[in-house]
N, C-alpha and C positions, 0 to 999 in steps of 0.2 A: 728589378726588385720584385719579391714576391711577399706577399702579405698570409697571414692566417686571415679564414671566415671567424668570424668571433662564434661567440658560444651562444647558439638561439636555444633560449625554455619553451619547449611546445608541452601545454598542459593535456594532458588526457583525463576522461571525467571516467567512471566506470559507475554505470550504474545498476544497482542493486538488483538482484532478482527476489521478489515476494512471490509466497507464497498463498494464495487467493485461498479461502475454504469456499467450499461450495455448498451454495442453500439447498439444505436438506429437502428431501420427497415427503412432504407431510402428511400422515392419513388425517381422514377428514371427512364429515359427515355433516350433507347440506340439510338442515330441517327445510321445515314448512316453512317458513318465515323466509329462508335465503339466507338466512345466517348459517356459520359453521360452529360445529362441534369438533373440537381438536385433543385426539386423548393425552393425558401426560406425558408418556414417551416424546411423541411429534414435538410438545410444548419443550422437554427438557433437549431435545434437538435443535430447536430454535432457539434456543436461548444459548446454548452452544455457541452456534453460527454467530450470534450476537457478540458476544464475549471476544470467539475470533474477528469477525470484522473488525471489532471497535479496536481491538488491540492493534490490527494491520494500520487501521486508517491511523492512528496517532504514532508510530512507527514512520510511515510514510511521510508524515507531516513532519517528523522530526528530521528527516530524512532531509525533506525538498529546502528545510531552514537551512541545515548543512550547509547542503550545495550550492546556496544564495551567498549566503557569508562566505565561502571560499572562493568563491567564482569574482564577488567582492572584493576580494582581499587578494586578488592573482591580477586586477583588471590595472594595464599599465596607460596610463595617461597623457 
């Protein structure tokens, strides 16, 4: 007698590639004091960078939820 192997579910995960912005070259001007001077440009660059970061990291976080709940919801007991 010969038997079938039954049907095994192997989950494959794939994960996401992000896109990283990279923090900008800011010009910059140290006084007397030690403090910086940063002109608006640099400032509206940074604030750029900011907008993207914040948008990746809450992306990402939505992201890792996903994959908890599904990884969850696949786990056979």
């Amino acid at each position: 007698m010969t038997s079938c192997q039954s049907v095994k579910v192997v989950y494959k995960y794939v994960v996401s590639e992000y896109n990283c912005p990279k923090f900008p070259a800011l010009e910059r001007t140290i006084n007397k004091d030690g403090s910086w001077t940063i002109p608006p440009d640099s400032v509206d660059e940074l604030t750029e960078f900011y907008i993207k970061y914040s948008t990746l990291e809450a992306i990402i976080k939505h992201d890792k939820e996903l994959f908890e709940k599904t990884k969850d919801a696949t786990r056979i007991e």
